[in-house]
FILORO-403961 format. One record per residue (C-alpha): x, y, z; residue number from 1; residue in one letter. Coordinates in steps of 0.02 Angstrom, whole numbers. Example, Ala and Ser with C-alpha at 12.3 -4.5 7.8 and 13.67 -1.06 7.14 Angstrom:
// residues 2
      px      py      pz  num  residu
     615    -225     390    1       a
     684     -53     357    2       s
This chain:
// residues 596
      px      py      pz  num  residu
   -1193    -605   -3460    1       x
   -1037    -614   -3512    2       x
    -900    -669   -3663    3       x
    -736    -743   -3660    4       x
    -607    -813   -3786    5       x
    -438    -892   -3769    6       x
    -280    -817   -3816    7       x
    -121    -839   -3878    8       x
      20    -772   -3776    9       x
      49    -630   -3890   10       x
    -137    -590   -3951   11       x
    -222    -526   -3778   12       x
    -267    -372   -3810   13       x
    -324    -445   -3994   14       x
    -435    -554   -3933   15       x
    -522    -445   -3813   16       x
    -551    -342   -3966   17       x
    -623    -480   -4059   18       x
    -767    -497   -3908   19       x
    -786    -317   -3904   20       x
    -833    -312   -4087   21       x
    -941    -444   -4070   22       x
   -1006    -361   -3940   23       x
   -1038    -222   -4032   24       x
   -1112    -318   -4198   25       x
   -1247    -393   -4077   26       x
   -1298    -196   -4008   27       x
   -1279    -138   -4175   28       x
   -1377    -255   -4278   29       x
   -1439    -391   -4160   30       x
   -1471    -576   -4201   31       x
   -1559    -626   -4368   32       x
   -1722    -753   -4373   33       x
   -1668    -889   -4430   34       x
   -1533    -881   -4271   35       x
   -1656    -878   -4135   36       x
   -1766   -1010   -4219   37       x
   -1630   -1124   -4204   38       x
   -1626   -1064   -4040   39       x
   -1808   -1090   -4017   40       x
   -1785   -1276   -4083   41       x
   -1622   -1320   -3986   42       x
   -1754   -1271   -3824   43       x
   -1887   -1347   -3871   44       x
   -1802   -1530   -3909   45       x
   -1708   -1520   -3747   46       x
   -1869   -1496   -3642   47       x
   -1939   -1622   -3735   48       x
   -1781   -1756   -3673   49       x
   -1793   -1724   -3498   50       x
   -1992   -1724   -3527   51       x
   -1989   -1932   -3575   52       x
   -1846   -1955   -3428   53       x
   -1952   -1884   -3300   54       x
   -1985   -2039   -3228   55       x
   -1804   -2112   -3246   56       x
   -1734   -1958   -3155   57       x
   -1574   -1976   -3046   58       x
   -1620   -1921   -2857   59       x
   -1461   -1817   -2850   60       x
   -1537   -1712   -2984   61       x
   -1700   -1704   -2909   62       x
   -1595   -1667   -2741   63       x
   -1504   -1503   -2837   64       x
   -1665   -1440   -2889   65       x
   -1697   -1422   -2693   66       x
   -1552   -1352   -2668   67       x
   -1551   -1213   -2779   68       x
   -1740   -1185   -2738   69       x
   -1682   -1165   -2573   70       x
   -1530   -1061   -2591   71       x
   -1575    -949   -2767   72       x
   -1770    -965   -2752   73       x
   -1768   -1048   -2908   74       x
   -1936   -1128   -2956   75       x
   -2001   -1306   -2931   76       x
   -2078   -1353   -3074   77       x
   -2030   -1546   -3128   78       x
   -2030   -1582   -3305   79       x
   -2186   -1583   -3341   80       x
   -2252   -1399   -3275   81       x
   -2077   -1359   -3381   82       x
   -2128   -1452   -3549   83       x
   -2271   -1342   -3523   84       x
   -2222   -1174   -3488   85       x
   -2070   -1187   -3660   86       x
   -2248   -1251   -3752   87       x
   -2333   -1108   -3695   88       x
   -2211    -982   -3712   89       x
   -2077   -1023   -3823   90       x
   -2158    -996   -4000   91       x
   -2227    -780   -3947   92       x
   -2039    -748   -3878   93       x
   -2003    -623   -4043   94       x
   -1819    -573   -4113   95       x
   -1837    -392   -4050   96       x
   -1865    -448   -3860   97       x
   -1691    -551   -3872   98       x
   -1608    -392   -3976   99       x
   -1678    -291   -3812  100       x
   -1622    -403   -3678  101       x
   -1445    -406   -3753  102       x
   -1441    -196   -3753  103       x
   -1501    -205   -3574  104       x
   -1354    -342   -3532  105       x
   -1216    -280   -3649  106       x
   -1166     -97   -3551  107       x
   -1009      -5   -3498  108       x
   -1070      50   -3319  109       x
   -1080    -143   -3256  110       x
    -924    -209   -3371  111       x
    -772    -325   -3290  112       x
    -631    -346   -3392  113       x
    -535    -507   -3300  114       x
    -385    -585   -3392  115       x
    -301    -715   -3322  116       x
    -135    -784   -3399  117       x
      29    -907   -3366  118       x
     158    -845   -3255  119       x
     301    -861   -3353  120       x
     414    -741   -3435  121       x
     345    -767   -3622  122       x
     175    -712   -3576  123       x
     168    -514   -3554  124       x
       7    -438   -3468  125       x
     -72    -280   -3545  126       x
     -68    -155   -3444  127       x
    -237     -50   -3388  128       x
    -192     106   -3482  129       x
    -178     -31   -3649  130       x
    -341    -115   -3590  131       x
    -444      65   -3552  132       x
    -376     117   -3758  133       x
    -442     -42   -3838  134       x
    -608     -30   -3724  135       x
    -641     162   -3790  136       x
    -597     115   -3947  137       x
    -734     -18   -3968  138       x
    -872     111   -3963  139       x
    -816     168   -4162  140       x
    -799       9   -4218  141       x
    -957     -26   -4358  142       x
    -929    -231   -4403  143       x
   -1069    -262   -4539  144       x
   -1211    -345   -4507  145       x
   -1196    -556   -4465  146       x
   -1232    -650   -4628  147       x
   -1299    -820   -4556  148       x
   -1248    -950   -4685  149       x
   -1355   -1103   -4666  150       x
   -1297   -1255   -4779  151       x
   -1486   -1325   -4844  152       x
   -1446   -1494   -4904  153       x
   -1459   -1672   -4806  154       x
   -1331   -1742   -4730  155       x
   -1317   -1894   -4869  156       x
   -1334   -1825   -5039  157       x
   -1370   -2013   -5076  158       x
   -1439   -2171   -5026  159       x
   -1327   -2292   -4998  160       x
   -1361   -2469   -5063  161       x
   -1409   -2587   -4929  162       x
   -1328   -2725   -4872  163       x
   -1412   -2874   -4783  164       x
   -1410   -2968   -4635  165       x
   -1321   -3134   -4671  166       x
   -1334   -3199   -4511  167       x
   -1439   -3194   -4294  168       x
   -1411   -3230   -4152  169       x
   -1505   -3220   -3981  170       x
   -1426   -3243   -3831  171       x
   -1523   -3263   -3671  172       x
   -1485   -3301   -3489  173       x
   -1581   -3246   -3335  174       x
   -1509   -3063   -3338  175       x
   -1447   -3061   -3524  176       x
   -1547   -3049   -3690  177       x
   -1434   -2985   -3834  178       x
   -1458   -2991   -4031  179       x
   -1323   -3021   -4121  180       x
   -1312   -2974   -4324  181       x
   -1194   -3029   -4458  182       x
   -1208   -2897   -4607  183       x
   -1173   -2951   -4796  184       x
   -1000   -2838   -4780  185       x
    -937   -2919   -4625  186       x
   -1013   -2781   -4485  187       x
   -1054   -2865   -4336  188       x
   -1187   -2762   -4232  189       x
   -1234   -2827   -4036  190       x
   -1389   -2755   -3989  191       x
   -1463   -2731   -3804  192       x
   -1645   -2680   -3777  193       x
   -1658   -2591   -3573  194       x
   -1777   -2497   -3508  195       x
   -1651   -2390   -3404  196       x
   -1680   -2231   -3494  197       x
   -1828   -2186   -3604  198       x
   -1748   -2095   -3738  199       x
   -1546   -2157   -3736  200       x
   -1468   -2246   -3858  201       x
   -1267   -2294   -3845  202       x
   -1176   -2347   -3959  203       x
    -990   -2382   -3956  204       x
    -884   -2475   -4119  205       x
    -713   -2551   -4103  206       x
    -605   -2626   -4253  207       x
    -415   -2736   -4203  208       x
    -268   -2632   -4255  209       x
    -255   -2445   -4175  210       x
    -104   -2342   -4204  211       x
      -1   -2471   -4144  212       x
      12   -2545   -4307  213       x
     114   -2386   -4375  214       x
     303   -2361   -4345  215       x
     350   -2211   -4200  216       x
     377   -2089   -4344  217       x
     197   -2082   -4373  218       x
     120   -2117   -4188  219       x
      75   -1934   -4158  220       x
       7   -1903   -4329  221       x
     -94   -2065   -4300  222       x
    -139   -2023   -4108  223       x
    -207   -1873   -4144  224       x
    -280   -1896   -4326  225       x
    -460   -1957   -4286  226       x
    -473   -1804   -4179  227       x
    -406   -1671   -4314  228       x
    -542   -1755   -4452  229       x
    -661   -1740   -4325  230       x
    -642   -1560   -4300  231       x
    -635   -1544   -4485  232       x
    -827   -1574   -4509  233       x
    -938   -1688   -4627  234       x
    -925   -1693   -4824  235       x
    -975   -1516   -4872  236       x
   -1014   -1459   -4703  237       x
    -892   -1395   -4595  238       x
    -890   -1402   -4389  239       x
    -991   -1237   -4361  240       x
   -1115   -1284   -4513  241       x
   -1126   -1453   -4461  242       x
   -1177   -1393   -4291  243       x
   -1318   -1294   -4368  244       x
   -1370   -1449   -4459  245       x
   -1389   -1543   -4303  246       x
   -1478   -1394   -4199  247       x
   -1610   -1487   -4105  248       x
   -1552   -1674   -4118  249       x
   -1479   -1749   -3968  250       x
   -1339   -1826   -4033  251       x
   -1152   -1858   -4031  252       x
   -1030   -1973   -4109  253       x
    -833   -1975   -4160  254       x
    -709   -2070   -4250  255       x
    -575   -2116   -4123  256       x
    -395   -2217   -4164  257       x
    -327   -2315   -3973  258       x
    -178   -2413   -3985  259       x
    -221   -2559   -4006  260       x
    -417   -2539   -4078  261       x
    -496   -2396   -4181  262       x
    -691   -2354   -4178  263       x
    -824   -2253   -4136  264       x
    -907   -2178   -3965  265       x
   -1070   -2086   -3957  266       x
   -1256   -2091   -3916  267       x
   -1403   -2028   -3972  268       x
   -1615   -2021   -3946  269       x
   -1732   -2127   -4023  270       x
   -1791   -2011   -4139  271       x
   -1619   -1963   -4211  272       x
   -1519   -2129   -4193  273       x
   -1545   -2125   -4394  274       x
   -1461   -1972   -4395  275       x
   -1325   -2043   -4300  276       x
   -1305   -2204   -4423  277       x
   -1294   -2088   -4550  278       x
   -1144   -1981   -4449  279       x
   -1038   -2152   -4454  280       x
   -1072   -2192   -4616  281       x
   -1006   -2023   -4651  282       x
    -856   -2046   -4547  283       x
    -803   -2195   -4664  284       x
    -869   -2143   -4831  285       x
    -846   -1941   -4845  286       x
    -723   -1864   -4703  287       x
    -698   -1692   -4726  288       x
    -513   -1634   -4785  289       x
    -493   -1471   -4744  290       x
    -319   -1403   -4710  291       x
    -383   -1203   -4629  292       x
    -458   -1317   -4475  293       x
    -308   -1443   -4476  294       x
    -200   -1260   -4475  295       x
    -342   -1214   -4311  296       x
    -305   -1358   -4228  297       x
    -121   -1363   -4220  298       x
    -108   -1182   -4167  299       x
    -224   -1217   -4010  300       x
    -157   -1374   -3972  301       x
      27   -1295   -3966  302       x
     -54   -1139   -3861  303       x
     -93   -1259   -3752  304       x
      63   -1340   -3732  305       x
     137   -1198   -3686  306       x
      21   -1150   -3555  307       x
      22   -1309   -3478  308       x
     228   -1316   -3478  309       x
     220   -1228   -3326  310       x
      74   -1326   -3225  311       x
     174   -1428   -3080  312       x
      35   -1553   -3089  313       x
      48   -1577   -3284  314       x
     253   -1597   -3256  315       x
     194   -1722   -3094  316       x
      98   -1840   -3203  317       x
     234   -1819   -3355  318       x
     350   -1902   -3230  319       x
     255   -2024   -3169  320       x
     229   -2097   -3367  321       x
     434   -2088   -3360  322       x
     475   -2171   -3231  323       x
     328   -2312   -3240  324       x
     367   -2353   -3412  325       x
     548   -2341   -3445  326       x
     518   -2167   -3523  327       x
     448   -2275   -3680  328       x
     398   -2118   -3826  329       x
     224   -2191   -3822  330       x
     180   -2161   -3652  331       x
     198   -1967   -3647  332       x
      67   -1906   -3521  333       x
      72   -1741   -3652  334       x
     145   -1730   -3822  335       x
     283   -1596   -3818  336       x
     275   -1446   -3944  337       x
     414   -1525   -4036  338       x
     311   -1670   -4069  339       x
     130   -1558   -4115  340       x
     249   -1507   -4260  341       x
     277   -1643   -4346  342       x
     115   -1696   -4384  343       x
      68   -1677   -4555  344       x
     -95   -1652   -4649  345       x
    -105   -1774   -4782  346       x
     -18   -1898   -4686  347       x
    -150   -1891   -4552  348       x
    -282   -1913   -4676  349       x
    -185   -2067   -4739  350       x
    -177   -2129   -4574  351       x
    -373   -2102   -4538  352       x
    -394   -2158   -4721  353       x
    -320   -2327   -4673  354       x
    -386   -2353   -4525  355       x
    -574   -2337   -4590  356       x
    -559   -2409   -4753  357       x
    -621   -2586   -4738  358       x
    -762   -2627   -4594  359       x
    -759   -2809   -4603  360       x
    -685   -2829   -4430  361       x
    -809   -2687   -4355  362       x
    -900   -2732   -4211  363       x
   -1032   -2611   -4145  364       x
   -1140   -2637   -3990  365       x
   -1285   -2531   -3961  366       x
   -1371   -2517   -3791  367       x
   -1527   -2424   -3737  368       x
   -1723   -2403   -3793  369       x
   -1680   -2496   -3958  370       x
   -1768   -2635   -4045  371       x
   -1691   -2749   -4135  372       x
   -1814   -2785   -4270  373       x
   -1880   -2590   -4289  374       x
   -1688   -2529   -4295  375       x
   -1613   -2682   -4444  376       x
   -1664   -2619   -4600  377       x
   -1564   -2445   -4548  378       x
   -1428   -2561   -4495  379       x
   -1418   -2626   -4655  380       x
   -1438   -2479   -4748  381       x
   -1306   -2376   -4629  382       x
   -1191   -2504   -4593  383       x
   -1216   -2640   -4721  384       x
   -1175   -2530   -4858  385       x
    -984   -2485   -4784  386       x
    -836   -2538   -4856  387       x
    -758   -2697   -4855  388       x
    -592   -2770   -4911  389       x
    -585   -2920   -4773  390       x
    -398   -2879   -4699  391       x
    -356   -2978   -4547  392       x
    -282   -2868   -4449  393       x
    -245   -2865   -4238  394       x
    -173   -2732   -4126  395       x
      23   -2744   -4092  396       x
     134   -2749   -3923  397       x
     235   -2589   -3937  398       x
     358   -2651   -3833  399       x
     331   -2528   -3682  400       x
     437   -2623   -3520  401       x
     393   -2587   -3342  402       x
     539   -2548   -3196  403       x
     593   -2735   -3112  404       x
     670   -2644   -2955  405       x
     630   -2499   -2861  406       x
     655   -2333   -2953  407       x
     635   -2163   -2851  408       x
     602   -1996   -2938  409       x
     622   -1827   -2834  410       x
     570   -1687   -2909  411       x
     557   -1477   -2883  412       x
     421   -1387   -2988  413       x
     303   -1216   -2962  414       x
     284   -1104   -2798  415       x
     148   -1183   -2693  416       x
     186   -1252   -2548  417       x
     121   -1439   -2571  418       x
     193   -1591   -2610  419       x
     127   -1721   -2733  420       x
     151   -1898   -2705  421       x
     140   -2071   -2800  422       x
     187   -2237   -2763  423       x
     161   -2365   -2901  424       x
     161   -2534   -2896  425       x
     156   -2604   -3079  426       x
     181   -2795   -3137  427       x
     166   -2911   -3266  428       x
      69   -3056   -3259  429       x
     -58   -3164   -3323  430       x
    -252   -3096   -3332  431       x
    -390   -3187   -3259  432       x
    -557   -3127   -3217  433       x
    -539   -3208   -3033  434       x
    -372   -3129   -2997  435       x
    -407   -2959   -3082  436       x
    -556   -2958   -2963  437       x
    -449   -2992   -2807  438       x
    -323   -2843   -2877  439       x
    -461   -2719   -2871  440       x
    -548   -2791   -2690  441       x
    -357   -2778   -2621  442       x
    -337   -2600   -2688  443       x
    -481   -2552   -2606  444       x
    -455   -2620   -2438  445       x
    -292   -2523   -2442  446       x
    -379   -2362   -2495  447       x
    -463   -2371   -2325  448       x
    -321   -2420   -2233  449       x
    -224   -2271   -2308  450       x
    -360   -2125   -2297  451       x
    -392   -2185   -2109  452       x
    -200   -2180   -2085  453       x
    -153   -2039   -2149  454       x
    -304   -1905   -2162  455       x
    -402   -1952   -2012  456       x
    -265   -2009   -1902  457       x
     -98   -1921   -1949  458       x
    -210   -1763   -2040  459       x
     -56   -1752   -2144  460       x
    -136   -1774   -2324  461       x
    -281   -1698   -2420  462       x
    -335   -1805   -2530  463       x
    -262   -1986   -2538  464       x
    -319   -2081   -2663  465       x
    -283   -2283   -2693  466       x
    -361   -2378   -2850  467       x
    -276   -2540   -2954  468       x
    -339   -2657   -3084  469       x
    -285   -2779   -3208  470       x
    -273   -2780   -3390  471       x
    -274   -2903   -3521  472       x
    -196   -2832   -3683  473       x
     -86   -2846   -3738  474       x
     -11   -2950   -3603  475       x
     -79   -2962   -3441  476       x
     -29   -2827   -3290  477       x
     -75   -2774   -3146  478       x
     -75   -2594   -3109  479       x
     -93   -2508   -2920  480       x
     -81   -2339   -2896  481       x
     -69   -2223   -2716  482       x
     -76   -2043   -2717  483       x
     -72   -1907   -2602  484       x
     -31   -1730   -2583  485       x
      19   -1655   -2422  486       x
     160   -1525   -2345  487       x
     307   -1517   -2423  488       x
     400   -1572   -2221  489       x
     290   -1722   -2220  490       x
     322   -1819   -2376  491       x
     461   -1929   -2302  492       x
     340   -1973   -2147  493       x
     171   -2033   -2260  494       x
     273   -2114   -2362  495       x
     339   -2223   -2226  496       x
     145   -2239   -2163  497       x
      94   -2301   -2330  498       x
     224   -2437   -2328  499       x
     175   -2487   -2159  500       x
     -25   -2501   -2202  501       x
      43   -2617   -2364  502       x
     166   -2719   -2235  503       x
      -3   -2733   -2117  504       x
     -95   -2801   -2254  505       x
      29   -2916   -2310  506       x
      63   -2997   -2157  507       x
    -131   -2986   -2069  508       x
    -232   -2971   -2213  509       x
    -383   -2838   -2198  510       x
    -493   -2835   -2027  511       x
    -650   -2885   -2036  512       x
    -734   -2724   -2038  513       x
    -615   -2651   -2206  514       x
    -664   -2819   -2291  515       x
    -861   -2820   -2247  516       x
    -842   -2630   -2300  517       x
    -765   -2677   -2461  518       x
    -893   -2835   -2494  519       x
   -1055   -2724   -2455  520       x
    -994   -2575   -2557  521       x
    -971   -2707   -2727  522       x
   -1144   -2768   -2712  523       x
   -1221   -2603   -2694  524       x
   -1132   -2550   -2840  525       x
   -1144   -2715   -2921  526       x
   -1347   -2681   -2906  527       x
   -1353   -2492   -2980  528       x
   -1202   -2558   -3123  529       x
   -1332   -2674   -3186  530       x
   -1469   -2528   -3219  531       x
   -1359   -2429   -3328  532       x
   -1334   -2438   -3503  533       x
   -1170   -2373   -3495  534       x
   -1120   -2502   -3379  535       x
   -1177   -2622   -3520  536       x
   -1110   -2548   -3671  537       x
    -910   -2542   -3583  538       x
    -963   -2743   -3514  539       x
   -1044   -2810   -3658  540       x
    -879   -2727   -3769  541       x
    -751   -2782   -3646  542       x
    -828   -2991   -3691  543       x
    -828   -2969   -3865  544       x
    -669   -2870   -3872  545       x
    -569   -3020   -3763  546       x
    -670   -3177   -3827  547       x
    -770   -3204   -3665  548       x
    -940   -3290   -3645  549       x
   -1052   -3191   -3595  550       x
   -1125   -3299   -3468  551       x
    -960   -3246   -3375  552       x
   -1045   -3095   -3336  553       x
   -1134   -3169   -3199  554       x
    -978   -3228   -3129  555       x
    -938   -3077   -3045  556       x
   -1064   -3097   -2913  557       x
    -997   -3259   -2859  558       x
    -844   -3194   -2851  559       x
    -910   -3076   -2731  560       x
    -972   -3208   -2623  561       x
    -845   -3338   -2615  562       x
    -702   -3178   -2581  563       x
    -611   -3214   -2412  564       x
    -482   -3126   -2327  565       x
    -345   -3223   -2382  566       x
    -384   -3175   -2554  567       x
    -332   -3001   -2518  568       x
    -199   -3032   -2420  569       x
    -130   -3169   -2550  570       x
    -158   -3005   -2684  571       x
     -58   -2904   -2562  572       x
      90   -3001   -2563  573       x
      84   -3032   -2733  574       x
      66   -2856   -2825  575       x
     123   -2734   -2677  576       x
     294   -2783   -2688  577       x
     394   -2659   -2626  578       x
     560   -2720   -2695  579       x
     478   -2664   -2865  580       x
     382   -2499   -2799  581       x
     388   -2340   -2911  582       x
     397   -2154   -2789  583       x
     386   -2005   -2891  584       x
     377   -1845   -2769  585       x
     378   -1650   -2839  586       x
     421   -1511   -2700  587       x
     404   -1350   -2743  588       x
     542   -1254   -2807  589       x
     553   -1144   -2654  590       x
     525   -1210   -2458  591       x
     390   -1057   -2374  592       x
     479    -973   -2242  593       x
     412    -991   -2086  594       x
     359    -877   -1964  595       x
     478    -871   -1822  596       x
């Protein structure tokens, strides 16, 4: 057992007395009923999940199970012997059995205090003299009794009027069989029935405009504003008694605001993907405006800020969104503390206001065990009845500019003796499906070509890492990323290897193995892709999003097959140019002194 909190720099000793008295309110007075029936419930619904998936189970998990049999002795029962045991069990476990097993856990003989903190001169440690005092003192302390407030009402107070659907269509191919509905407000909803899951429903919602649309005063209110209403709660629940509303239901959904699109992510069961419609209908009828959690949020997200200012990794990738983008304000890799400030509360709910005030332009595609006919009189009832003012509206170009020469970036942060590396290669250009596919085969060819190179023959690096891809909005750019960390001494020397590999693909194109390697490896993924709803959901969203047929889908696997050599050595040549390369290195501060 054991309890933790997060502090701020100059509340350490506070918050350990916070978990002490808690602690102590637990011993004192232990949990109430209607706590360990949610409890009971939460238990109960989750055994029931991975009861209907039992057949739809991922052999890695079955594989863990072996392993911690093996290793721990833990039992094999499956999901079914489990089902049955929380059946059998669950309802004669009684509220003085968990008040018991809390005294036995909860002692001072077997106690660990362990604080861990920032080093940096703003952050002073307690000392154990401080720590022993606040420890004693907790055995005095007498908190009252835990008053569990449970909010009994429904999630909708009303019933929404209905809208209708105005308008279906099917689409079928060989692999594809998708229903698409037109509601009476505009809402258009793409439905895909699989059979990859039992009980898994996804649903993701997009809607042109994002926070591109507002001026740079605004963009961190605007970035940051579907997360702060989130955190807010529903209506007249807030977070924690919106939590207890949900005990039991598997299911999760949020508002989120991109640049360039805003939305909704989330997924849910088949028994509660009502209770999930109803969530976004909430979301864009009734967020909750509450300025103590906006008052949370800021304080956390600023403690965090300031114990990240320190991290040589956090300051690595920082530099990297510098360099690559011209040091535009709206590539940040982290907001600065400055920046947390000037977000304000009613402008945020403006913002999030705006942004979800007229769903006319909503898509939502929903993927998983759901039926098209048994789900569209929720649709319409959910999602019909949102509001609708018909704006035209489409996600701006913010202007962000990309280096046209090479730009080099050395850098000194932290103690440890390693060295992080990046190259980038980043270029406009236009998007096609074809060559965005021959950007990601080339990228991988080199990721071979680089972790053979350098980790298995030089032994120099300890993780290299090469990915690249192309993107279509706003304008079309190809993106290629190398990274590596290694000894400070050998940062000049893998460098140079990692030009050489790109020079060797350039002017031989891959060998026959790295290309059969990189072919094979894309249909066996191509294969497991298509038997995962995810998979569909970011595919399916991706068309829709960019105006593509979906019978394009099926292009990918003759793309596959017609790829030759030449292709990725054409790629090469084209997006590794080294002329244009971004290097962003960070040393540590201080070289280790080595033993004589």
């Amino acid at each position: 057992y054991y309890s933790s909190a997060q502090a701020k720099e100059d509340g350490i000793l506070g918050s350990l007395n916070i978990l002490l008295r808690e602690n102590q309110r637990v011993l004192q007075h232990g949990f109430t009923d209607t706590e360990l029936a949610r409890q009971k419930l939460g238990l109960e619904k989750l055994a029931e999940r991975q009861y209907k998936e039992r057949d739809k189970s991922r052999s890695s998990n079955l594989a863990m199970e072996c392993v911690y049999h093996f290793l721990n002795d833990a039992p094999l029962f499956g999901a079914e012997k489990e089902m049955q045991l929380v059946k059998e069990f669950l309802p004669s476990i009684t509220l003085e059995e968990v008040n018991q097993l809390a005294k036995d856990w909860i002692k001072e003989e077997s106690r660990a205090v362990v604080i861990t903190a920032p080093d940096k001169e703003s952050v002073q440690l307690p000392t154990e003299d401080e720590i022993k005092k606040v420890l004693a003192a907790a055995k005095n302390l007498k908190p009252e009794a835990y008053k569990d407030k449970f909010l009994d009402m429904p999630l909708m107070e009303k019933t929404p009027t209905a809208g209708k659907v105005v308008d279906t269509k099917i689409i079928t191919t060989d692999d594809l069989a998708i229903t698409e509905y037109t509601l009476s407000n505009g809402v258009r909803v793409i439905l895909k029935p699989t059979d990859f899951k039992n009980d898994q429903i996804l649903l993701t919602a997009y809607s042109p405009g994002g926070h591109s649309l507002y001026e740079d005063k605004d963009f961190v209110t605007a970035q940051n504003a579907a997360n702060i209403v989130d955190e807010a709660g529903l209506g007249p629940f807030d977070q924690i008694a919106l939590e207890k509303k949900l005990t039991g239901a598997s299911v999760e959904i949020a508002p989120y605001i991109g640049e360039r699109y805003e939305g909704f992510s989330g997924s849910s069961s088949v028994e509660d993907f009502e209770t999930m419609l109803k969530l976004v209908h909430l979301y864009g009828t009734n967020p909750r405006k509450d300025k103590e959690s906006f008052t949370r949020v800021m304080d956390q997200t600023k403690e965090q800020l300031r114990n990240l200012s320190a991290n040589p990794m956090l300051y690595f990738q920082s530099e990297i969104q510098k360099v690559k983008t011209n040091n535009h304000p709206r590539r940040k890799a982290v907001p600065s503390e400055e920046d947390i400030e000037k977000i304000d509360f009613e402008r945020v709910y403006e913002i999030y206001n705006d942004r979800f005030s007229d769903f006319s332009d909503f898509t939502f595609v929903l993927v998983g065990n759901v039926e098209p006919e048994k789900v569209k009189a929720q649709l319409e009832l959910y999602l019909g009845s949102l509001p609708s003012t018909n704006r035209k509206e489409q996600g701006k170009d913010v202007g962000v500019t990309y280096p046209t020469k090479t730009s080099t970036s050395n850098l000194k942060k932290g103690l440890a003796p390693q060295a992080n590396v990046y190259m980038g290669f980043v270029q406009e250009d236009a998007w096609s499906q074809e060559k965005a596919y021959h950007v990601s085969s080339m990228s991988k060819v080199l990721s071979i070509m680089v972790r053979e190179n350098l980790r298995e023959d030089k032994g120099g690096v300890y993780s290299p890492y090469v990915g690249g891809g192309m993107r279509k909005e706003p304008k079309g750019l190809s993106d290629i990323t190398v990274f590596f960390q290694c000894a400070p001494e050998d940062v000049e020397m893998l460098v140079e290897a990692v030009k050489e590999e790109i020079k060797s693909l350039q002017e031989n194109g891959p060998s026959e193995e790295n290309f059969n390697k990189v072919r094979e490896t894309q249909r066996r993924t191509r294969e497991g892709d298509l038997e995962k709803n995810r998979f569909w959901l970011n595919t399916i969203t991706s068309y829709y999003r960019s105006n593509r047929d979906l019978v394009q889908i099926k292009g990918y696997d003759q793309l596959v097959e017609k790829l030759t050599k030449e292709d990725i050595q054409k790629a090469a040549k084209q997006f590794l140019d080294l002329e244009k390369s971004i290097l962003v290195t960070v040393k540590p501060e201080k070289e280790a002194i080595k033993e004589p």
